[in-house]
C-alpha positions as CSV (number, residue, x, y, z in Angstrom):
1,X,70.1,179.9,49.2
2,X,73.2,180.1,52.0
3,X,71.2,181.8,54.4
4,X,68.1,179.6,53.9
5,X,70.6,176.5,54.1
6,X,72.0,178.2,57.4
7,X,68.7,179.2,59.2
8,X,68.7,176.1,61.6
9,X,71.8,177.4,63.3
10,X,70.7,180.7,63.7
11,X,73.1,182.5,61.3
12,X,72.8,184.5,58.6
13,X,75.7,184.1,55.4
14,X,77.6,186.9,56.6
15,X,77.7,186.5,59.8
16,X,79.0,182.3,58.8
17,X,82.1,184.1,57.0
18,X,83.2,186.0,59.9
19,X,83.1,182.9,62.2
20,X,84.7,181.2,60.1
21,X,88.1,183.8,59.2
22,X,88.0,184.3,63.0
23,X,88.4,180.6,63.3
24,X,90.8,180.4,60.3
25,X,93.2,182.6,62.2
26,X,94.1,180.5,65.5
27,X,97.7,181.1,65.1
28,X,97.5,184.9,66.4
29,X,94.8,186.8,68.2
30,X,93.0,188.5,65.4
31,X,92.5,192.4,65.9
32,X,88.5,193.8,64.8
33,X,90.8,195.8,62.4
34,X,92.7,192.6,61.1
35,X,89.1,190.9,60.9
36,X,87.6,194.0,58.9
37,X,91.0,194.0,56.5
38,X,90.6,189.9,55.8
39,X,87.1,190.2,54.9
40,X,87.1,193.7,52.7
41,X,85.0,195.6,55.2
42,X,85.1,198.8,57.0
43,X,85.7,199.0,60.9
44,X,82.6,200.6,61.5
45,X,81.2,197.9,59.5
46,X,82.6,195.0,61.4
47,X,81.8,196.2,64.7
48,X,78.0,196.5,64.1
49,X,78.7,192.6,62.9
50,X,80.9,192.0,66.0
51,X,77.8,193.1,68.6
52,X,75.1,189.9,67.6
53,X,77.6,187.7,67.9
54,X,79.3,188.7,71.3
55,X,75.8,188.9,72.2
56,X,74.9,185.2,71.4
57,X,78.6,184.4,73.3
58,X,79.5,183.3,70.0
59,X,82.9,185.2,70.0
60,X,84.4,187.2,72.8
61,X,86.0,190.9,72.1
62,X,88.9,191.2,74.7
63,X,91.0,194.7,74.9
64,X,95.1,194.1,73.6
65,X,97.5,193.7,76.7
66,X,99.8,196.2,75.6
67,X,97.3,198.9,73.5
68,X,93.9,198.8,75.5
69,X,93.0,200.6,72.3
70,X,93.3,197.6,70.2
71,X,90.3,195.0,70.6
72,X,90.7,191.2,69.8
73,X,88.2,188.8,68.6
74,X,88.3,185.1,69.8
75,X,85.5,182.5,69.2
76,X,84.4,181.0,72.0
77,X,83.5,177.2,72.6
78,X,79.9,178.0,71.5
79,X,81.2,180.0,68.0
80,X,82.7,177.0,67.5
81,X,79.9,174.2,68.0
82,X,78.0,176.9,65.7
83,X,80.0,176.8,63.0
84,X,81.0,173.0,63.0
85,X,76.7,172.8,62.5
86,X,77.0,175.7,59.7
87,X,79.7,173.8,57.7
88,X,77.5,170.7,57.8
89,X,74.6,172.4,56.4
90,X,76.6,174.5,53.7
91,X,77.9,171.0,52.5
92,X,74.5,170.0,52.1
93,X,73.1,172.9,50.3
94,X,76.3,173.1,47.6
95,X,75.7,169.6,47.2
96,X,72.1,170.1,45.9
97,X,72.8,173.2,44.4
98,X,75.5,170.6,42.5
99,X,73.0,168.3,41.6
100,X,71.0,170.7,39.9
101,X,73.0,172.5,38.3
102,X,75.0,169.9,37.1
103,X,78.7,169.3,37.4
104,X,80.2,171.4,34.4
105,X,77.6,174.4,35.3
106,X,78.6,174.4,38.7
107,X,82.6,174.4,37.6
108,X,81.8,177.2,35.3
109,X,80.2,179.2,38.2
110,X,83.0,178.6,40.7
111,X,85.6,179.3,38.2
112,X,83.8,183.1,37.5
113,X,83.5,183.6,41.2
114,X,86.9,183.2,41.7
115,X,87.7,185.4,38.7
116,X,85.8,188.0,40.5
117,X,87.1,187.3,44.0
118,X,90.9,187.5,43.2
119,X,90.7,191.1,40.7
120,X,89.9,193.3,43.2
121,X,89.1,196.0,40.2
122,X,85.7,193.7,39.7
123,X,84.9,193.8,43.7
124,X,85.4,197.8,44.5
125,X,84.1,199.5,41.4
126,X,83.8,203.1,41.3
């Protein structure tokens, strides 16, 4: 539903939620490490997420001043015009999926998801 909601922008669910931690951390630059930690990902991972949106000048990857080694992830202008028109469209598509479901339904659903979210045993089962 997220990613059909998104499609006018050009973005795919996933690659919203990184955009949008990158953006939530403007107090610091954000290491592809820090970025891979926040969002319960695997370097490796991240990177191949990283590359379509450097490529679409959508975020910038810039080596560390002090450890060339470390590699920080800053969204650019264009990120950010991106994911302004992603937000919009999200809004929309909860609110319908709201509507349909209707109100209780749709509290039920969040509540679970954040069960699931916040006990890491449910997220990382082996």
């Amino acid at each position: 539903m997220y990613d059909f909601a998104l499609a006018p922008t050009g973005l795919r669910s996933t690659q919203m939620t990184v955009l949008a931690e990158i953006n939530r951390q403007t107090d610091e630059l954000l290491t592809v490490g820090e970025l891979a930690d926040a969002l319960a990902m695997d370097r490796p991972t991240m990177g191949q997420n990283l590359h379509p949106l450097e490529r679409e000048g959508l975020i910038t990857i810039m080596p560390g001043d002090a450890d060339q080694r470390r590699r920080h992830v800053v969204l650019t202008d264009a990120g950010q015009v991106r994911l302004t028109a992603a937000y919009r469209l999200l809004d929309r598509a909860q609110a319908r999926s709201e509507e349909r479901l209707g109100e209780k339904v749709a509290a039920d659903l969040r509540r679970v998801l954040r069960t699931i979210v916040n006990d890491e045993s449910l997220l990382f089962v082996k």
